[in-house]
PDB file of N, CA, C and O in Angstrom:
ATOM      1  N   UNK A   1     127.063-104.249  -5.512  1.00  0.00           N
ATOM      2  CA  UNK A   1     127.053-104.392  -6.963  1.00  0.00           C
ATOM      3  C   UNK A   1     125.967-105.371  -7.397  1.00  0.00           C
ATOM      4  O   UNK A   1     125.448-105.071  -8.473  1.00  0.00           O
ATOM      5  N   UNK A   2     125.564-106.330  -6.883  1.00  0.00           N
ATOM      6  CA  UNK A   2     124.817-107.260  -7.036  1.00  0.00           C
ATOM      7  C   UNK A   2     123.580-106.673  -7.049  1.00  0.00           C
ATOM      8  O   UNK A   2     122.813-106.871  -7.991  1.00  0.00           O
ATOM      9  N   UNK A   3     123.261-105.901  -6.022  1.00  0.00           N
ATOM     10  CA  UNK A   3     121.835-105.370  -6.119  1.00  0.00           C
ATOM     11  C   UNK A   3     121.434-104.086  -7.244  1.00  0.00           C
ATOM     12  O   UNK A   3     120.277-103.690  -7.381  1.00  0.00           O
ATOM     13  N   UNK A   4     122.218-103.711  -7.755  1.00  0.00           N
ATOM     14  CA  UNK A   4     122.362-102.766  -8.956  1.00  0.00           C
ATOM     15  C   UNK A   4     122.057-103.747 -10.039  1.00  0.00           C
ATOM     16  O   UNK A   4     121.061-103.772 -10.761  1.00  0.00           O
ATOM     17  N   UNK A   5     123.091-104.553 -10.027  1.00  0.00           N
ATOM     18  CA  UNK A   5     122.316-105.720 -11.340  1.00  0.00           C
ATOM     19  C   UNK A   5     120.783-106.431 -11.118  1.00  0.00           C
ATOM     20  O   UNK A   5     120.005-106.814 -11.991  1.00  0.00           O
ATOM     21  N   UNK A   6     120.642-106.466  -9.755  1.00  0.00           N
ATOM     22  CA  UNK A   6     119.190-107.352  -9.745  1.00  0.00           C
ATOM     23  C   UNK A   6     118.195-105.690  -9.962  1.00  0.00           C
ATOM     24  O   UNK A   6     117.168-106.008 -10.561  1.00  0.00           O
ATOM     25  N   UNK A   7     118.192-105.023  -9.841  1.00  0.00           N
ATOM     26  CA  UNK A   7     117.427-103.701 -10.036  1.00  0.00           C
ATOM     27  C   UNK A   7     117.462-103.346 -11.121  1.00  0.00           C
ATOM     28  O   UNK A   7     116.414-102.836 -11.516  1.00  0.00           O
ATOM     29  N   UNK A   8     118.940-103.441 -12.394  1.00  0.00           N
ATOM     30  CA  UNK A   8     118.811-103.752 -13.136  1.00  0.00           C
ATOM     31  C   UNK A   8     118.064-104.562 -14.221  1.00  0.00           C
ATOM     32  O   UNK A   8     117.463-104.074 -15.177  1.00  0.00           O
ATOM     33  N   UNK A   9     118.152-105.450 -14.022  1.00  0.00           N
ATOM     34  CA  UNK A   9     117.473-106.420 -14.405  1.00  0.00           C
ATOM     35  C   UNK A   9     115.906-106.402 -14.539  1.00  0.00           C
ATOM     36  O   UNK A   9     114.949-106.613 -15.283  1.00  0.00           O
ATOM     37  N   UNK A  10     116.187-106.132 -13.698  1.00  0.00           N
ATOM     38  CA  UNK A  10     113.691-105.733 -12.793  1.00  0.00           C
ATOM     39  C   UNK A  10     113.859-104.934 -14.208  1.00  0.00           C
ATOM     40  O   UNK A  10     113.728-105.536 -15.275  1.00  0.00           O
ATOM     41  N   UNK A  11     114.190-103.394 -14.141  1.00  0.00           N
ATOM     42  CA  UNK A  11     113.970-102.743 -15.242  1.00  0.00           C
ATOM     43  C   UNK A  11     113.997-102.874 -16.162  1.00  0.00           C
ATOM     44  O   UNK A  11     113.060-102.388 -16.795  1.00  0.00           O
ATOM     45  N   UNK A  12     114.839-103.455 -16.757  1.00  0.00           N
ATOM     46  CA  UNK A  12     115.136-104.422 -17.950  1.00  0.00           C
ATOM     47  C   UNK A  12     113.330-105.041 -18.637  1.00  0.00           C
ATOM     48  O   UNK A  12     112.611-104.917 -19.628  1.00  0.00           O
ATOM     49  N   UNK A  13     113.357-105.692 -17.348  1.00  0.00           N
ATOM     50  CA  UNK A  13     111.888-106.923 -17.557  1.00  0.00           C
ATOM     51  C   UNK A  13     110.604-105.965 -17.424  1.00  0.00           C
ATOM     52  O   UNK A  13     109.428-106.239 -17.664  1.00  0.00           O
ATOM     53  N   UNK A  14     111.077-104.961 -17.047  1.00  0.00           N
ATOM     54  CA  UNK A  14     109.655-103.957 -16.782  1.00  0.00           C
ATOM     55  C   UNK A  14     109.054-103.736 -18.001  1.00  0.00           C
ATOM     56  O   UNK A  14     107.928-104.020 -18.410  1.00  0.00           O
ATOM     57  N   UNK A  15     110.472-102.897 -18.777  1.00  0.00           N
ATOM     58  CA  UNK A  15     110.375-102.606 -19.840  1.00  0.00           C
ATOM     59  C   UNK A  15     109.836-103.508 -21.049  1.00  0.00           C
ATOM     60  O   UNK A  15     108.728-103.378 -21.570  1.00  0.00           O
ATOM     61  N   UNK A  16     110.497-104.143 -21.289  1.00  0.00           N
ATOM     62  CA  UNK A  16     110.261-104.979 -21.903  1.00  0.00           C
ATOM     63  C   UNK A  16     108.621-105.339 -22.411  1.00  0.00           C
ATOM     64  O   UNK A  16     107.914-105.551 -23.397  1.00  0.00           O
ATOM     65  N   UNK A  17     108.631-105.225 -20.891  1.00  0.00           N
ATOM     66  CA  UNK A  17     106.933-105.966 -20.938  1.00  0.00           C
ATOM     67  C   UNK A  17     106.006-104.795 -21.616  1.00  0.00           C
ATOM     68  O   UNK A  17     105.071-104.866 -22.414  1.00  0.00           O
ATOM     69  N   UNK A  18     106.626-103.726 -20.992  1.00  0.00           N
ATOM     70  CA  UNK A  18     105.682-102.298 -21.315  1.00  0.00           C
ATOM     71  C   UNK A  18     105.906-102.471 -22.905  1.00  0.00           C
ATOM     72  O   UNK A  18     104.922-102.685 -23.612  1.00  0.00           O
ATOM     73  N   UNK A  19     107.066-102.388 -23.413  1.00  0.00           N
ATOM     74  CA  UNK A  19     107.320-102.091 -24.751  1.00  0.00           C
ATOM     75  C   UNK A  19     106.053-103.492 -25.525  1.00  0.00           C
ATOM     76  O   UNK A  19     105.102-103.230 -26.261  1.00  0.00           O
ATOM     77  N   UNK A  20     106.417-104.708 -25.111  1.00  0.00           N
ATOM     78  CA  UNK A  20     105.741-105.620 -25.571  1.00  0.00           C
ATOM     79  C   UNK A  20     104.132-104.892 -25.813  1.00  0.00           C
ATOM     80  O   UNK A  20     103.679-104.448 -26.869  1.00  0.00           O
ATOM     81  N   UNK A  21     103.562-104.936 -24.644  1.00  0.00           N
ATOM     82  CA  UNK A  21     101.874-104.090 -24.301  1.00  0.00           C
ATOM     83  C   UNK A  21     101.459-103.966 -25.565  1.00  0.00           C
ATOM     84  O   UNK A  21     100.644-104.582 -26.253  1.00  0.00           O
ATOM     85  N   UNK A  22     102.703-102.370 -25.877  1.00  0.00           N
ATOM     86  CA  UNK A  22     102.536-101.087 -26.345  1.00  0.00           C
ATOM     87  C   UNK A  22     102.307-101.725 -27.866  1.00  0.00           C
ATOM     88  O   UNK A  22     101.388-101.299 -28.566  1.00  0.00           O
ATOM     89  N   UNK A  23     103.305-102.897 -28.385  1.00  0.00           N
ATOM     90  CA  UNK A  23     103.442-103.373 -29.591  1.00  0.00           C
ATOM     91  C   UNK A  23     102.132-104.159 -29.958  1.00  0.00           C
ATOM     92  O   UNK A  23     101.390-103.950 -30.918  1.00  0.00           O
ATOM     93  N   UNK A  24     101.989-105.347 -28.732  1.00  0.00           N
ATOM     94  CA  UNK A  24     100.871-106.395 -28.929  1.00  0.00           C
ATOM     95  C   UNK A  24      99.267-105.552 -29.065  1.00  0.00           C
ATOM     96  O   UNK A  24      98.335-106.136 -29.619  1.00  0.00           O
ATOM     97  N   UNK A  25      99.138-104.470 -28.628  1.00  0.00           N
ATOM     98  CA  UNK A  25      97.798-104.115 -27.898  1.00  0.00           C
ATOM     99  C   UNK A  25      97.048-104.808 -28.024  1.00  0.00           C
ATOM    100  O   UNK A  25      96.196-104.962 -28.899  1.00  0.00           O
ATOM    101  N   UNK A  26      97.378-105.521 -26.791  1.00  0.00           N
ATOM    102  CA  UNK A  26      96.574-106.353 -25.906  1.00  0.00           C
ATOM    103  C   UNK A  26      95.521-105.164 -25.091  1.00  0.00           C
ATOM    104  O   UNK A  26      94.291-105.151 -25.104  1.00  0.00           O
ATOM    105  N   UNK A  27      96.241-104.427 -24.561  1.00  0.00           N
ATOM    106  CA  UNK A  27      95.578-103.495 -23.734  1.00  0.00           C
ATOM    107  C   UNK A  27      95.388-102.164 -24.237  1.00  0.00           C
ATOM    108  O   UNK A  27      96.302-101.663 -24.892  1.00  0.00           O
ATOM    109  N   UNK A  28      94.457-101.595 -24.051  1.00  0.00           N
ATOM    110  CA  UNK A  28      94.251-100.101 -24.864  1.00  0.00           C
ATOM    111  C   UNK A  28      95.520 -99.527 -24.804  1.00  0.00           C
ATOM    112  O   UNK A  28      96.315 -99.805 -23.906  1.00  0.00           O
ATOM    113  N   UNK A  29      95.826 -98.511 -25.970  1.00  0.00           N
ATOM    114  CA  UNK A  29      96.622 -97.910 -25.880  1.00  0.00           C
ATOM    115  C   UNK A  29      97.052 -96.644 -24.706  1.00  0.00           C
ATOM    116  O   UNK A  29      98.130 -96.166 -24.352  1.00  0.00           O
ATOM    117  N   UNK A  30      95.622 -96.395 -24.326  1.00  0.00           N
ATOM    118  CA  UNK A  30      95.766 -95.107 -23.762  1.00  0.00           C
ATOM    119  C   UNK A  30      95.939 -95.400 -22.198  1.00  0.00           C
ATOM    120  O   UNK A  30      96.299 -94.479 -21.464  1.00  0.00           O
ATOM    121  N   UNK A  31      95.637 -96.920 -21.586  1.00  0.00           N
ATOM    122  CA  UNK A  31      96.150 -97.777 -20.145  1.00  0.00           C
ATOM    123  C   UNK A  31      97.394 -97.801 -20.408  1.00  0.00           C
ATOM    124  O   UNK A  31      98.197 -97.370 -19.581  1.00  0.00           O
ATOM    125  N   UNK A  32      97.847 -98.371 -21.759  1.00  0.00           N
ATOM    126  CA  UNK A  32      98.994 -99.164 -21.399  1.00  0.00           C
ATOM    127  C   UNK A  32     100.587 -97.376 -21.236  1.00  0.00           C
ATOM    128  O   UNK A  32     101.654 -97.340 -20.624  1.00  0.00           O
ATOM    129  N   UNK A  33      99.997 -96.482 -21.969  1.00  0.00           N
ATOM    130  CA  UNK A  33     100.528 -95.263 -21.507  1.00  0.00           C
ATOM    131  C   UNK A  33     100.230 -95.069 -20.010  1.00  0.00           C
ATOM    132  O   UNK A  33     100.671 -93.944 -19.778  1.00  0.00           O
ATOM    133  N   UNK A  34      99.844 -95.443 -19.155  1.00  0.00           N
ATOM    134  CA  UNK A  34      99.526 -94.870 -17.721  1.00  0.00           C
ATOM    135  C   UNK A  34     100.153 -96.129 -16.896  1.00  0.00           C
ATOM    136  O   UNK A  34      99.918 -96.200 -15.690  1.00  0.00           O
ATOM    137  N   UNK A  35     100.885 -97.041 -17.482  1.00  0.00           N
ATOM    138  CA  UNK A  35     101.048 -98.534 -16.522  1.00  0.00           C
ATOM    139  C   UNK A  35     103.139 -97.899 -15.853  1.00  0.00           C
ATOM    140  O   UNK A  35     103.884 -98.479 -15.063  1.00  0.00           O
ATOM    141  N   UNK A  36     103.329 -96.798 -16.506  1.00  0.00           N
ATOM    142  CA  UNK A  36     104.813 -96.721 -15.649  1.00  0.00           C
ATOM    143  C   UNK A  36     104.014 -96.056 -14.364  1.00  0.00           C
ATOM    144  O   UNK A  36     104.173 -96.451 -13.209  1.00  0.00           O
ATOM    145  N   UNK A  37     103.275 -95.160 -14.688  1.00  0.00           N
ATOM    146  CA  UNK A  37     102.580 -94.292 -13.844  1.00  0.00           C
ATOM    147  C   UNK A  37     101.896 -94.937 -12.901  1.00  0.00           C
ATOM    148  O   UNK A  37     101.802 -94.371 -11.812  1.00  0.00           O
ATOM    149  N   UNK A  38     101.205 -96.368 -13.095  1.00  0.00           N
ATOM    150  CA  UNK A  38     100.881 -96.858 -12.167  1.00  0.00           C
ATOM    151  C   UNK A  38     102.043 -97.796 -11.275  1.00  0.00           C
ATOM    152  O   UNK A  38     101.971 -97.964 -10.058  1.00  0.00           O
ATOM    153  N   UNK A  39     102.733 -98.158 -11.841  1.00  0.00           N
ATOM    154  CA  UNK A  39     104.057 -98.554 -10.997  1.00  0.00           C
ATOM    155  C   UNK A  39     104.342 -97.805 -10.027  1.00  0.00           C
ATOM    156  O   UNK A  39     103.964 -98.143  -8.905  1.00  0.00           O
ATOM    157  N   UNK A  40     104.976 -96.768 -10.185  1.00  0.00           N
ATOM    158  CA  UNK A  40     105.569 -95.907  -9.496  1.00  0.00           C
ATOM    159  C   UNK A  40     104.463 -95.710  -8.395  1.00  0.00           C
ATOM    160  O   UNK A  40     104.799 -95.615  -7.215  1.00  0.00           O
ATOM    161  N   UNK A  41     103.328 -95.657  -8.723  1.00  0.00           N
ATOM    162  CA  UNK A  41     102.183 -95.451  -7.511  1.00  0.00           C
ATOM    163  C   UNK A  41     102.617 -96.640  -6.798  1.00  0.00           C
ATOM    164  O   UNK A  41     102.856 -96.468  -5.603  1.00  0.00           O
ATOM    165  N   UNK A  42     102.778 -97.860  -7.292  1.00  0.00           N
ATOM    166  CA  UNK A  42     102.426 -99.276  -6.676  1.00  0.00           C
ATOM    167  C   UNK A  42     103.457 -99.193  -5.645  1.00  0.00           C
ATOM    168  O   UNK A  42     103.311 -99.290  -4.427  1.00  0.00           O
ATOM    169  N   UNK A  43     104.562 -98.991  -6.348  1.00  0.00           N
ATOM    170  CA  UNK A  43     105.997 -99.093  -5.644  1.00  0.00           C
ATOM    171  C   UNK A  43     106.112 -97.834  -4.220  1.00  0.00           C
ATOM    172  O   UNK A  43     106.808 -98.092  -3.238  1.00  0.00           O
ATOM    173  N   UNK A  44     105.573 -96.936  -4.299  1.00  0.00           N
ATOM    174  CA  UNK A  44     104.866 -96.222  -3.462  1.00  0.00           C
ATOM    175  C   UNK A  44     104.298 -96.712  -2.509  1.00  0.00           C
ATOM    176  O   UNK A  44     104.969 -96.971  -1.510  1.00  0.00           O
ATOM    177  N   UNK A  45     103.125 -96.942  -2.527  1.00  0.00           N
ATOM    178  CA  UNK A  45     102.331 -97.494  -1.655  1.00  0.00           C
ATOM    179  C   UNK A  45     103.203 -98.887  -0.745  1.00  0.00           C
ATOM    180  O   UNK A  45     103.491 -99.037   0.443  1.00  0.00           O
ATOM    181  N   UNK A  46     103.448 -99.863  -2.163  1.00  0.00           N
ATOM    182  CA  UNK A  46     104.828-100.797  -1.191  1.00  0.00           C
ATOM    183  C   UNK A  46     105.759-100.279  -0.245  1.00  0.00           C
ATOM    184  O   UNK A  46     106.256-100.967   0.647  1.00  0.00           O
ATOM    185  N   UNK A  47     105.990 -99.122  -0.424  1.00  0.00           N
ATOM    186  CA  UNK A  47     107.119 -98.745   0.316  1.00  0.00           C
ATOM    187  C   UNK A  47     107.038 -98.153   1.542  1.00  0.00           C
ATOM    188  O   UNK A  47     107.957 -98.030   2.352  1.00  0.00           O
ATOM    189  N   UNK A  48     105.680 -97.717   1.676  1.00  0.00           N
ATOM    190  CA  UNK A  48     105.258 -96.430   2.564  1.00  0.00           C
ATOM    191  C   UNK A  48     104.376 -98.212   3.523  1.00  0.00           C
ATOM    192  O   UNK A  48     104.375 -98.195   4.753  1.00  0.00           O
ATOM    193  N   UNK A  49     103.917 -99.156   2.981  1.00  0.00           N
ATOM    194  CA  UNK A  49     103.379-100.637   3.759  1.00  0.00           C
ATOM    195  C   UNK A  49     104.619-100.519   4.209  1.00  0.00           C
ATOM    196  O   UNK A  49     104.489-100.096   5.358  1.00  0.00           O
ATOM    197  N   UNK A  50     106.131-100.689   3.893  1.00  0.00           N
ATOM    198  CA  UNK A  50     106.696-101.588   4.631  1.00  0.00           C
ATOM    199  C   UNK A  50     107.220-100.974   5.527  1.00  0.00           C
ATOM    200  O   UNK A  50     107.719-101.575   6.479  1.00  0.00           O
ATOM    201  N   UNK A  51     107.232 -99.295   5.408  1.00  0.00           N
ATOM    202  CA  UNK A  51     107.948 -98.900   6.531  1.00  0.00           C
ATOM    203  C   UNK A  51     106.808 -98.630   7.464  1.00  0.00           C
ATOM    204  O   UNK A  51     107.092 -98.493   8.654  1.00  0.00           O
ATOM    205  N   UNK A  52     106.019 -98.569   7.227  1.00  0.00           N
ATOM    206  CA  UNK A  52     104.866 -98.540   8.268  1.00  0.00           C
ATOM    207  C   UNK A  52     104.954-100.066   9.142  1.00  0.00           C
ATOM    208  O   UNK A  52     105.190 -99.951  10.344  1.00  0.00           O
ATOM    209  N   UNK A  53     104.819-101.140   8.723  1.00  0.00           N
ATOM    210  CA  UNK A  53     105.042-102.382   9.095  1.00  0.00           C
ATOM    211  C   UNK A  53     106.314-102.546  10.003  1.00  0.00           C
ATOM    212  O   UNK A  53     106.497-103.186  11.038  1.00  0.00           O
ATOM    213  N   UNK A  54     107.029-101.839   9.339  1.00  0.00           N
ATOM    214  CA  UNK A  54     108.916-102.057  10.663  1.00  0.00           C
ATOM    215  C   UNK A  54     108.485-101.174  11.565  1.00  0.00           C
ATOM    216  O   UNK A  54     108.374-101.778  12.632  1.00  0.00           O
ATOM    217  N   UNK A  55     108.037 -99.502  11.743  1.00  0.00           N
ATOM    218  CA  UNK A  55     107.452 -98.950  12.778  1.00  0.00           C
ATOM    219  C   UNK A  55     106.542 -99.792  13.759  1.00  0.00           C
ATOM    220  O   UNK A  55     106.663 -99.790  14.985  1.00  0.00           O
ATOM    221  N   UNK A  56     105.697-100.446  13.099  1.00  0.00           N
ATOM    222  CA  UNK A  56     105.225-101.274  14.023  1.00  0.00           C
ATOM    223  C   UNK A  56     105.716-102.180  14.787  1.00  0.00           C
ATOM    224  O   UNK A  56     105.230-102.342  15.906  1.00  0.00           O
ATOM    225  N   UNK A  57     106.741-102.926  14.356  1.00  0.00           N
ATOM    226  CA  UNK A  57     107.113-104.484  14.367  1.00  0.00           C
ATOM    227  C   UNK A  57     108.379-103.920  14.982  1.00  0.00           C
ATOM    228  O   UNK A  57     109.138-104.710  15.543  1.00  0.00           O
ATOM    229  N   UNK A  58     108.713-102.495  14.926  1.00  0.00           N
ATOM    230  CA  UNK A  58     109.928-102.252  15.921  1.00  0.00           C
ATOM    231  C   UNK A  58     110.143-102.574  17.092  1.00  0.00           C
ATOM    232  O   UNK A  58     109.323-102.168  17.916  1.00  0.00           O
ATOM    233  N   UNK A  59     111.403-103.478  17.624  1.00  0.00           N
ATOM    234  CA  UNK A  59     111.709-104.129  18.856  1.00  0.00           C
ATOM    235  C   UNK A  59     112.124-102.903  19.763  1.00  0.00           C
ATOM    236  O   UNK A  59     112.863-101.979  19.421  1.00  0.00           O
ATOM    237  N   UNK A  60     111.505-103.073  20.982  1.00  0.00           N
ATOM    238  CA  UNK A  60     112.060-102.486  21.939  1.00  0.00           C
ATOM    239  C   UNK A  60     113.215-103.121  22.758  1.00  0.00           C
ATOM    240  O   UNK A  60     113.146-104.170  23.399  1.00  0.00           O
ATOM    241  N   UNK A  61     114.306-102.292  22.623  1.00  0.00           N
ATOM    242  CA  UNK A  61     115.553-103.135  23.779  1.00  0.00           C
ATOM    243  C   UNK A  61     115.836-102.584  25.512  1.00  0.00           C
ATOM    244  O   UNK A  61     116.784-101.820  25.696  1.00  0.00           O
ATOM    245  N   UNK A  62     115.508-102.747  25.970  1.00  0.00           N
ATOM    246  CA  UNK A  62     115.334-102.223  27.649  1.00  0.00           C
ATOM    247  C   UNK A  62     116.891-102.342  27.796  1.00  0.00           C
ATOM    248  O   UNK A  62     117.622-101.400  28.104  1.00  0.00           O
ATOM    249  N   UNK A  63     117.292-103.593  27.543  1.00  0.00           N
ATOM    250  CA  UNK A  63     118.862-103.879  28.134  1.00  0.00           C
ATOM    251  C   UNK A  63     119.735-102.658  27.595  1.00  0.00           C
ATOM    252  O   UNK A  63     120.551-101.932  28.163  1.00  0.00           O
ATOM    253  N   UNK A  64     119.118-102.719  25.899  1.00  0.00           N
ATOM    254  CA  UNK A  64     120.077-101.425  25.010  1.00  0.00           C
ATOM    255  C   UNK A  64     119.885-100.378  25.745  1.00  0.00           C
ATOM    256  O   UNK A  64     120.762 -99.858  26.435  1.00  0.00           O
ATOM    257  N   UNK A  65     118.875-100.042  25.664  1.00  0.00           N
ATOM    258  CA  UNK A  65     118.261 -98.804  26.636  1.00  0.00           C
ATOM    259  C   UNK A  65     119.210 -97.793  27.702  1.00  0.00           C
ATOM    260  O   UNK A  65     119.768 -96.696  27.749  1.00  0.00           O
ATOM    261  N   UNK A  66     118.909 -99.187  28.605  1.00  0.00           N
ATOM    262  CA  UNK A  66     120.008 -98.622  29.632  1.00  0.00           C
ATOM    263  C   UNK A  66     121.442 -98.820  29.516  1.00  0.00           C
ATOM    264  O   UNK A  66     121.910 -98.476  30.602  1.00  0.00           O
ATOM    265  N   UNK A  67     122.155 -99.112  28.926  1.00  0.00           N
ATOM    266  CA  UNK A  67     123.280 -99.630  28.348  1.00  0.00           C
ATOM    267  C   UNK A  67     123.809 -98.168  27.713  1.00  0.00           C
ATOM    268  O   UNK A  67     124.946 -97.739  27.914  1.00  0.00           O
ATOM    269  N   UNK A  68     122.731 -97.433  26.863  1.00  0.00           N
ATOM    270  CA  UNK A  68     122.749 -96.621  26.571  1.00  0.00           C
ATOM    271  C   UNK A  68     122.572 -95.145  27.399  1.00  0.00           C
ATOM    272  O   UNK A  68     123.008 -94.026  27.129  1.00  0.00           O
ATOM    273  N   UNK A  69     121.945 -95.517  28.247  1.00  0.00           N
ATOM    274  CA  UNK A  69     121.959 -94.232  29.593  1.00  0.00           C
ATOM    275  C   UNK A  69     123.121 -94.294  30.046  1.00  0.00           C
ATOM    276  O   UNK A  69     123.669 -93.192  30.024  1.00  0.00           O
ATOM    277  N   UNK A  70     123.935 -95.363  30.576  1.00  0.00           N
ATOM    278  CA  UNK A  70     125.108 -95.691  31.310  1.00  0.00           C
ATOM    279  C   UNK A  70     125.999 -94.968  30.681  1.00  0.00           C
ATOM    280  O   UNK A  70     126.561 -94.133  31.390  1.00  0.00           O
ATOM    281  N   UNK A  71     126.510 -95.041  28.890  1.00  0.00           N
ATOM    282  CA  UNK A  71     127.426 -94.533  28.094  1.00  0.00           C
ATOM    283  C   UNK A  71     127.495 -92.992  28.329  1.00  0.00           C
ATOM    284  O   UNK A  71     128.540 -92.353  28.456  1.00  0.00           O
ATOM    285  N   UNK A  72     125.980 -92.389  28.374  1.00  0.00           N
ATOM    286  CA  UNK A  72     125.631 -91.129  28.384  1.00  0.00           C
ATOM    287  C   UNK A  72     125.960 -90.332  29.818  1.00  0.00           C
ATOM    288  O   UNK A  72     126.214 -89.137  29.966  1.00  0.00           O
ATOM    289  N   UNK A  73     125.873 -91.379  30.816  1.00  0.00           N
ATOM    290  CA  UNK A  73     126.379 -91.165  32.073  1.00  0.00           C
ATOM    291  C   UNK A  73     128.038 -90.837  32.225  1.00  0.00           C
ATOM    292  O   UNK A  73     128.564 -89.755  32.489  1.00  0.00           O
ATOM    293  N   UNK A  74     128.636 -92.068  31.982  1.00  0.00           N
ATOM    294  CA  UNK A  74     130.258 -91.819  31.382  1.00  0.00           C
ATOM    295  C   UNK A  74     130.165 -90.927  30.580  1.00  0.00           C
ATOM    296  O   UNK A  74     131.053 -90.223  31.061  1.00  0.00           O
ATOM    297  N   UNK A  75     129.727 -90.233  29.531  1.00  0.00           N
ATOM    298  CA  UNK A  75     130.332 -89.160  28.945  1.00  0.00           C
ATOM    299  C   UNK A  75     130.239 -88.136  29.539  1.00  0.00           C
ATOM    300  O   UNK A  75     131.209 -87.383  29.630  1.00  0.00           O
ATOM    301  N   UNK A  76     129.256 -87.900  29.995  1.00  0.00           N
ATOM    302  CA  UNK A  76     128.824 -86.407  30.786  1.00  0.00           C
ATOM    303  C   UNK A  76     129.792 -86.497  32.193  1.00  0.00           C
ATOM    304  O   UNK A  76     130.218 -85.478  32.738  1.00  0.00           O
ATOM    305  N   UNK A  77     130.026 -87.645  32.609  1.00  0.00           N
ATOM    306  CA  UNK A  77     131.445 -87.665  33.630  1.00  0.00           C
ATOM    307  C   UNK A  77     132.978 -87.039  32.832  1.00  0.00           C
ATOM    308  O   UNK A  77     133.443 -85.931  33.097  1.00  0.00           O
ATOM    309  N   UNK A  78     133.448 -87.771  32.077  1.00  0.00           N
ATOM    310  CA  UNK A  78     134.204 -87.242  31.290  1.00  0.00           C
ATOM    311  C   UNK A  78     134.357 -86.111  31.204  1.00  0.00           C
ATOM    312  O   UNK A  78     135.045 -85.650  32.116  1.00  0.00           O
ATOM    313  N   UNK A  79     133.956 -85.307  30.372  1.00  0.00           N
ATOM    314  CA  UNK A  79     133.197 -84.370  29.728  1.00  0.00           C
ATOM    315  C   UNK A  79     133.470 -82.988  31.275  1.00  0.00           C
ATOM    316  O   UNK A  79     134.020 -81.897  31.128  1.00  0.00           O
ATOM    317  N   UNK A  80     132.906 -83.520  32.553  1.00  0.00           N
ATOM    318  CA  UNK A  80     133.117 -82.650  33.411  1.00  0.00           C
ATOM    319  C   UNK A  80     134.288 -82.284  33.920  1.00  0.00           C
ATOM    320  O   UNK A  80     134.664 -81.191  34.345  1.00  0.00           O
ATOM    321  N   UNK A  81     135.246 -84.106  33.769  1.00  0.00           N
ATOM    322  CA  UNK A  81     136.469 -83.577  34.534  1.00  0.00           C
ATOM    323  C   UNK A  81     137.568 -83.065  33.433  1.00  0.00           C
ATOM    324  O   UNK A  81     138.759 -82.923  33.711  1.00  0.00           O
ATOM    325  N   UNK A  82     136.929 -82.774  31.981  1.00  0.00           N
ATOM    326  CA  UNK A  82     137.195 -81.744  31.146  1.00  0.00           C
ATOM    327  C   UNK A  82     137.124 -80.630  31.354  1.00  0.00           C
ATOM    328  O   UNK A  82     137.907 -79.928  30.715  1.00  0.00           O
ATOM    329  N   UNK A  83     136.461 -80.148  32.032  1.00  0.00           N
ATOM    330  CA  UNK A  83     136.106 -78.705  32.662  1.00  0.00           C
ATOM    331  C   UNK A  83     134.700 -78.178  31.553  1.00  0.00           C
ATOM    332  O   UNK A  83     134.256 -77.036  31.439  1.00  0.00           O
ATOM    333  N   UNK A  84     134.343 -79.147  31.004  1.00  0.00           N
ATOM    334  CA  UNK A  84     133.309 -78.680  29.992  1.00  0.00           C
ATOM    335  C   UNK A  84     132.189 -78.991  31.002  1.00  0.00           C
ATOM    336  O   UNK A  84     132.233 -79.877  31.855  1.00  0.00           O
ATOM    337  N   UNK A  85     131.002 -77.977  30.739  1.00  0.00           N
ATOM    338  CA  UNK A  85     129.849 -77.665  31.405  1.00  0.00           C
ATOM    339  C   UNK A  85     128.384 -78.412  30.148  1.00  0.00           C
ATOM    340  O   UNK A  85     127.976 -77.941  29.085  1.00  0.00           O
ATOM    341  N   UNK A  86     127.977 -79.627  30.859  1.00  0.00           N
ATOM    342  CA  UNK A  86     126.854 -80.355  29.975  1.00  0.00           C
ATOM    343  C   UNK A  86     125.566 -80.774  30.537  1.00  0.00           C
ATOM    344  O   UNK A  86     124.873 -81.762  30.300  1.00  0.00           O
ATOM    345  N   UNK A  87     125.363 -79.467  31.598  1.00  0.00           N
ATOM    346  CA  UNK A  87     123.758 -78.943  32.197  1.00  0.00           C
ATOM    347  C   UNK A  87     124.207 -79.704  33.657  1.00  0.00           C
ATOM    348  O   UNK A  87     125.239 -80.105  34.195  1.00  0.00           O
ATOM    349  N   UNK A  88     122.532 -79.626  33.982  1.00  0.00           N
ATOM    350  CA  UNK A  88     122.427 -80.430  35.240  1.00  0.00           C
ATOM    351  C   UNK A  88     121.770 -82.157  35.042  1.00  0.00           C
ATOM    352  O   UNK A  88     122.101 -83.203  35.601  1.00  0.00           O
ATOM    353  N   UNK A  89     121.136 -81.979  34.408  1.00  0.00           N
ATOM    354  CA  UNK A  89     120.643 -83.331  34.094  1.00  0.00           C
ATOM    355  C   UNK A  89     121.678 -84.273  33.312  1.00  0.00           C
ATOM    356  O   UNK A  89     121.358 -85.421  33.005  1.00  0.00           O
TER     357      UNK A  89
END
């Protein structure tokens, strides 16, 4: 709930500002029509940096790893003296 209000809020102040622009023209009229449009690009590009950045910065766990083969090992044991058939490998 909290983060609905802080997202809230952002929009709130987005607006605002846009509406302000649009009133003050400060900035041409015909920019300050293209500034949601450039958001949405911005917020874009932010988004597509950061998941690019965690792909990178993704930890490898060796311990998880095999921890995780082991589970897969026990199941496919299981699994057999089920009478269920789950290859050769």
């Amino acid at each position: 709930m909290k983060h609905i209000l802080k997202i809230l809020t952002l929009l709130v102040a987005i607006s605002a500002f846009w509406i302000g622009l649009l009133q003050a023209s400060i900035v041409p009229h015909s920019y300050t029509l293209l500034l949601p449009i450039y958001l949405v690009v911005a917020l874009g590009c932010y988004g597509l940096l950061m998941v690019g950045i965690g792909l990178m910065q993704f930890p490898t766990c060796p311990q998880e790893a095999m921890l995780l083969q082991q589970d897969i090992v026990e199941a496919k044991d299981f699994l057999r003296k089920k009478g269920i058939d789950v290859g050769s490998s």
